[in-house]
PADOTOR-500255 format. One record per residue (C-alpha): z, y, x; residue in one letter; residue number from 0. Coordinates in Angstrom, 3 decimals. Layout:
N
R         z         y         x  resn  resi
R         Z         Y         X     a   NUM
...
This chain:
258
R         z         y         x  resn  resi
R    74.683    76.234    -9.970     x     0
R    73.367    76.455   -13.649     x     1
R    70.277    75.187   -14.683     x     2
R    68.674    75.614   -17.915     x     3
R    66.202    73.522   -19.159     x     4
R    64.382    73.260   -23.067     x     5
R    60.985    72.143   -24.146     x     6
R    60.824    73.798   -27.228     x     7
R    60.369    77.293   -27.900     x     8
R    62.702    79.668   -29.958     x     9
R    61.720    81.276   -33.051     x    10
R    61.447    84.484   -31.636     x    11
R    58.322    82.632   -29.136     x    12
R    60.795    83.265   -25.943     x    13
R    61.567    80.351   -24.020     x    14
R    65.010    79.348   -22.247     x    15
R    63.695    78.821   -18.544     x    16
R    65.216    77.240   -15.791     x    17
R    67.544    79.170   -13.667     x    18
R    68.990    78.472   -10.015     x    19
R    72.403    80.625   -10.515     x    20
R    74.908    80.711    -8.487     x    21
R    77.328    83.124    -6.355     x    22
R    79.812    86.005    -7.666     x    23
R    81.042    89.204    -7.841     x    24
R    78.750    92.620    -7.952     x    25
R    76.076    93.224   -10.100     x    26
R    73.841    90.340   -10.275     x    27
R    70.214    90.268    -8.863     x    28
R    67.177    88.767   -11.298     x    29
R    64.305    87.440    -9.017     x    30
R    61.014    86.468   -10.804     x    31
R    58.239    84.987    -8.771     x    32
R    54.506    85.012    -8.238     x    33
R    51.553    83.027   -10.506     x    34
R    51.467    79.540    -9.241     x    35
R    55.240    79.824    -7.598     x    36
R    58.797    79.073    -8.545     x    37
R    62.106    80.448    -7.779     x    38
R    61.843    78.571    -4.875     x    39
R    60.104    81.225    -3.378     x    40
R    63.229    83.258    -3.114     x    41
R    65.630    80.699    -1.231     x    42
R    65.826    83.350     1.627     x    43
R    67.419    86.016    -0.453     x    44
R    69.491    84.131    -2.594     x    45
R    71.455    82.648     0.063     x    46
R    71.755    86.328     1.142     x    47
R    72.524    87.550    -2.231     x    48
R    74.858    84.990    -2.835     x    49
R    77.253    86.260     0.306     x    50
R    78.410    88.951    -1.778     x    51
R    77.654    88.524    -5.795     x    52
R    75.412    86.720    -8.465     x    53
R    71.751    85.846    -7.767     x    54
R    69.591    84.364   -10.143     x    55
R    66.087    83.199    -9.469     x    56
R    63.874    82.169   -12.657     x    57
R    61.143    79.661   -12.889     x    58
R    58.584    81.653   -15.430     x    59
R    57.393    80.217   -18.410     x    60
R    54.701    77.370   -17.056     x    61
R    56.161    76.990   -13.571     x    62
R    59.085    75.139   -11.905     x    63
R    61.162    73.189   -13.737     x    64
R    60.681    75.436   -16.922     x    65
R    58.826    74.905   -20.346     x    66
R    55.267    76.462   -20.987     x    67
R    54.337    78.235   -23.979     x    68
R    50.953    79.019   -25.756     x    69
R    50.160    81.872   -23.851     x    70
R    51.325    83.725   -20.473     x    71
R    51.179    87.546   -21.959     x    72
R    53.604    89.056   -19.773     x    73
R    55.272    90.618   -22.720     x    74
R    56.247    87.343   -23.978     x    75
R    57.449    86.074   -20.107     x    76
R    59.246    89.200   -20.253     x    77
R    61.023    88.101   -23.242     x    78
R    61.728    84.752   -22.196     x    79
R    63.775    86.397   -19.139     x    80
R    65.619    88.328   -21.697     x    81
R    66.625    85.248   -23.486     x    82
R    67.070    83.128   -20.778     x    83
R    69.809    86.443   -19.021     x    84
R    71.574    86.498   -22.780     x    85
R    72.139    82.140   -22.572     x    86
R    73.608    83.009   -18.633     x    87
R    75.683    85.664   -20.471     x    88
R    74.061    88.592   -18.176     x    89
R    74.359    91.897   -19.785     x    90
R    73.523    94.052   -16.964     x    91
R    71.472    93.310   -13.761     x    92
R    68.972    94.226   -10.898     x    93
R    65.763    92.792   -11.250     x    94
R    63.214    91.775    -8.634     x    95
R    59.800    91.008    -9.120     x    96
R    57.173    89.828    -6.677     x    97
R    53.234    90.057    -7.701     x    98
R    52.809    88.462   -11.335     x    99
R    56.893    88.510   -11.263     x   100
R    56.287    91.910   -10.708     x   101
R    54.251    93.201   -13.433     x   102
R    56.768    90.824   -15.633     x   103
R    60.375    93.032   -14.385     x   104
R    58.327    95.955   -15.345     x   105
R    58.076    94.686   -18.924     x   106
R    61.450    93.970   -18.881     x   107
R    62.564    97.146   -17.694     x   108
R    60.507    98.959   -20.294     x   109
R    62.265    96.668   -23.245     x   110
R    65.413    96.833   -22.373     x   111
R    66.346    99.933   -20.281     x   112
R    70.028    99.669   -20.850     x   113
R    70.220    96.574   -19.203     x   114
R    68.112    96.800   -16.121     x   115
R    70.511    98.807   -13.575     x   116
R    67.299    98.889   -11.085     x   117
R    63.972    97.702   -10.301     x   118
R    62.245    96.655    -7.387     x   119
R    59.061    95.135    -6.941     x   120
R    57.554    93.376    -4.263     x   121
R    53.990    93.613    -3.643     x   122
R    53.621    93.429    -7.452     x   123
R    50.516    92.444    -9.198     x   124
R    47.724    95.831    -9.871     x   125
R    46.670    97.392   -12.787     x   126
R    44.288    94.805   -13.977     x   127
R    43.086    97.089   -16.636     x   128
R    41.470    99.184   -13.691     x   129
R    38.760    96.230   -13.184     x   130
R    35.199    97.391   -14.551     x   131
R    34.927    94.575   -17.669     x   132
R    31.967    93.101   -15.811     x   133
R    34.026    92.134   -13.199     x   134
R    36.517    91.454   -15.319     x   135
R    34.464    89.040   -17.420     x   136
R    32.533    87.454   -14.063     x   137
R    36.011    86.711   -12.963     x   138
R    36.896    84.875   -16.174     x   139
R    33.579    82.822   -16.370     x   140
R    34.206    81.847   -12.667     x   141
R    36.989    80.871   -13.032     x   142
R    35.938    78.079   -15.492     x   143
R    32.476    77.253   -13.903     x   144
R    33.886    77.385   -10.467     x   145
R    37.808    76.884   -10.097     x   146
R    38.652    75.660    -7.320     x   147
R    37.042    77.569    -5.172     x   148
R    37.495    80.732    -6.296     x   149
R    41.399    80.164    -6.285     x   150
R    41.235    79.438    -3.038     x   151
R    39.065    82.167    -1.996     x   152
R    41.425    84.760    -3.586     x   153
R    44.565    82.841    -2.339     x   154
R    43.117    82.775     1.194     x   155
R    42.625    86.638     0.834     x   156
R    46.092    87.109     0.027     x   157
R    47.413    84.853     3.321     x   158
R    45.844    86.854     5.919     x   159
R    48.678    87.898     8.021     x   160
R    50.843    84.981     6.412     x   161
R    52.796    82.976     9.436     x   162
R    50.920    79.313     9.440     x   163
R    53.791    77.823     7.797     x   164
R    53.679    80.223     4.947     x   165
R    50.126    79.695     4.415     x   166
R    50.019    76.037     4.335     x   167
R    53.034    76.215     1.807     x   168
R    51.284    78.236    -0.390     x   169
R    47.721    76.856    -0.536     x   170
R    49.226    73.267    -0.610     x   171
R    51.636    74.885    -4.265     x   172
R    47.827    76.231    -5.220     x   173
R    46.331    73.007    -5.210     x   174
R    49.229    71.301    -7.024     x   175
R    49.558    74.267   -10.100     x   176
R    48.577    73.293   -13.511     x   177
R    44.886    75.286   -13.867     x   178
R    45.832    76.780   -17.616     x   179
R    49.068    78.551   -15.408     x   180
R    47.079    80.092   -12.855     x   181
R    44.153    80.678   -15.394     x   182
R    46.803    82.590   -17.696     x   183
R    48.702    84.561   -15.099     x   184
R    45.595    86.156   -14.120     x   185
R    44.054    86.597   -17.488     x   186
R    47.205    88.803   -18.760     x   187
R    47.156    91.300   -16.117     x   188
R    43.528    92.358   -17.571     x   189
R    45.361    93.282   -20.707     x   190
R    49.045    94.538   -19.457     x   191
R    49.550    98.338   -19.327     x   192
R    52.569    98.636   -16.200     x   193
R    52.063   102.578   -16.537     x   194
R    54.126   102.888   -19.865     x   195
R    57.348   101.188   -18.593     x   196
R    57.325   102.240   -15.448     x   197
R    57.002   105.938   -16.389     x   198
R    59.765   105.113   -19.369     x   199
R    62.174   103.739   -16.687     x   200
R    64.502   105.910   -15.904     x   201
R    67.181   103.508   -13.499     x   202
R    66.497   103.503   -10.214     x   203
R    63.229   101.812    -9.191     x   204
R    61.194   100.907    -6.106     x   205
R    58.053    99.277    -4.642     x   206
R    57.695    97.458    -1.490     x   207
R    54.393    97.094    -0.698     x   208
R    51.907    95.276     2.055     x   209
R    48.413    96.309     2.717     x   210
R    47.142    94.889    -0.144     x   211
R    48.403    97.111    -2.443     x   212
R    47.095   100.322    -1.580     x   213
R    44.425   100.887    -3.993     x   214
R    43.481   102.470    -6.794     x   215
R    44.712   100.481    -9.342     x   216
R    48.231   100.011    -7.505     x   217
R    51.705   100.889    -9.251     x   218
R    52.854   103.721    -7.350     x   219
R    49.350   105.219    -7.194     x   220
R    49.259   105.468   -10.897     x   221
R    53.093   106.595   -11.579     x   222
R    54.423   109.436    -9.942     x   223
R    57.857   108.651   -10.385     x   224
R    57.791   105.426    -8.189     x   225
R    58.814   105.233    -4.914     x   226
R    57.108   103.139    -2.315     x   227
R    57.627   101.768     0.794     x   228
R    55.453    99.168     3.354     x   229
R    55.911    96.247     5.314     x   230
R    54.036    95.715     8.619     x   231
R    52.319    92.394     9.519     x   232
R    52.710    90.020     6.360     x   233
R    50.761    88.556     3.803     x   234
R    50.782    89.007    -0.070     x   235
R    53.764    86.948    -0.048     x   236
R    56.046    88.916     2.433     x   237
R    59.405    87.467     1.315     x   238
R    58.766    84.605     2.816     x   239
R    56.731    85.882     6.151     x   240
R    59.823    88.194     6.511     x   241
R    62.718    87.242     5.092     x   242
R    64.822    88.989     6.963     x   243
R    63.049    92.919     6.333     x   244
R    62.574    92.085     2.712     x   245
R    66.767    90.826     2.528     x   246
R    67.406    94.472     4.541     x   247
R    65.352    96.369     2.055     x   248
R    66.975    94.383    -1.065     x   249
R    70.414    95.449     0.291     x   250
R    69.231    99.048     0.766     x   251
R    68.009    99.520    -2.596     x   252
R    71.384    97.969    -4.105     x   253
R    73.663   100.518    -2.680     x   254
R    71.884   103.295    -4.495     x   255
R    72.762   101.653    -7.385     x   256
R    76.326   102.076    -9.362     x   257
């Protein structure tokens, strides 16, 4: 297992994050979590992955074991998984992103193309530009007059479905992120356009999605080109209520890929 670790950022403003890599053969697999999470959130399909090639899951910049920067604009955590892939001497890869590690593999797919042999996200985040700016800016202000409760609030909306385990996990990794992370993940999806990229795209790409990603403002309601498909009877973080379904639709999407 390799795992990178700096506390200062490059010139170019991308950071070298911590990565859990380990396994062989195939095409490797990128896996890039939620705000507030870690690549621990991927355990389950890494130790699938790893039966048969490379799997790499990231800590994003502010989370985990890896270094935080001045700001969280997913172009710039995009860049830092770029950097991070060129230190791990990755060339070519399958990336998977769940939620904010969602809207972050579409960046990457959109800046480098050539690299990125598919894409598949997992209940990733909405088009936050799609919020009215009222809301937008009541969120914002909420979020520093109220914190704490309005984290859990949206957290808690996100769980229903979640097995108890999973739910308890994730409100007790809520209640132990730094604020400015959570704050920061949230604040750049106002501001990050997913439509260009995704349209750009060209490699194979796919969404797996829950219930809670069915509106307006979701990925494969805005891009024609993106294919979709649901899992039953989960929560927002359905990699870890089913394992097993989400492994089985990993491996699916991998053999369309050459």
């Amino acid at each position: 297992m390799t795992a990178l670790e700096t506390t200062a950022p490059l010139a170019s403003s991308s950071l070298v994050l911590y990565a859990d890599d380990a396994g062989g053969g195939g095409l490797p697999v990128v896996f890039l979590h939620s705000s507030a999470g870690s690549s621990r959130h991927f355990e389950g399909q890494l130790a699938h992955a790893r039966k048969t090639r490379r799997a790499i899951a990231l800590d994003l910049r502010g989370h985990g074991k890896s270094p935080t920067g001045a700001s969280f604009e997913v172009g710039l955590a995009a860049g830092d998984v770029l950097e991070t892939l060129d230190r791990l001497d990755v060339p070519r890869f399958v990336v998977v992103g769940h939620s904010w590690g969602g809207a972050v593999a579409t960046a990457v797919a959109g800046r480098a193309p050539s690299r990125v042999a598919g894409l598949l996200l997992l209940d990733p985040a909405s088009d936050g530009r799609k919020m009215p700016a009222p809301v937008a800016e009541g969120l914002m202000r909420s979020l520093e007059t109220d914190y704490t409760k309005v984290v859990h609030e949206y957290w808690e909306s996100m769980l229903g479905g979640s097995k108890p385990e999973v739910h308890a996990r994730l409100m007790n990794e809520i209640d132990g992120a730094a604020r400015a992370t959570v704050v920061g993940t949230l604040a750049s999806l106002l501001t990050f356009d997913p439509v260009a990229p995704l349209e750009s795209y060209r490699g194979p790409k796919h969404t797996v999605i829950t219930r809670l990603n069915e509106g307006p403002d979701a990925y494969q309601n805005l891009v024609a080109n993106l294919p979709s498909s649901r899992i039953e009877g989960t929560g927002h973080w359905l990699q870890l209520d089913a394992p097993d379904e989400v492994n089985a639709r990993i491996d699916a999407f991998l053999r369309e890929i050459v």
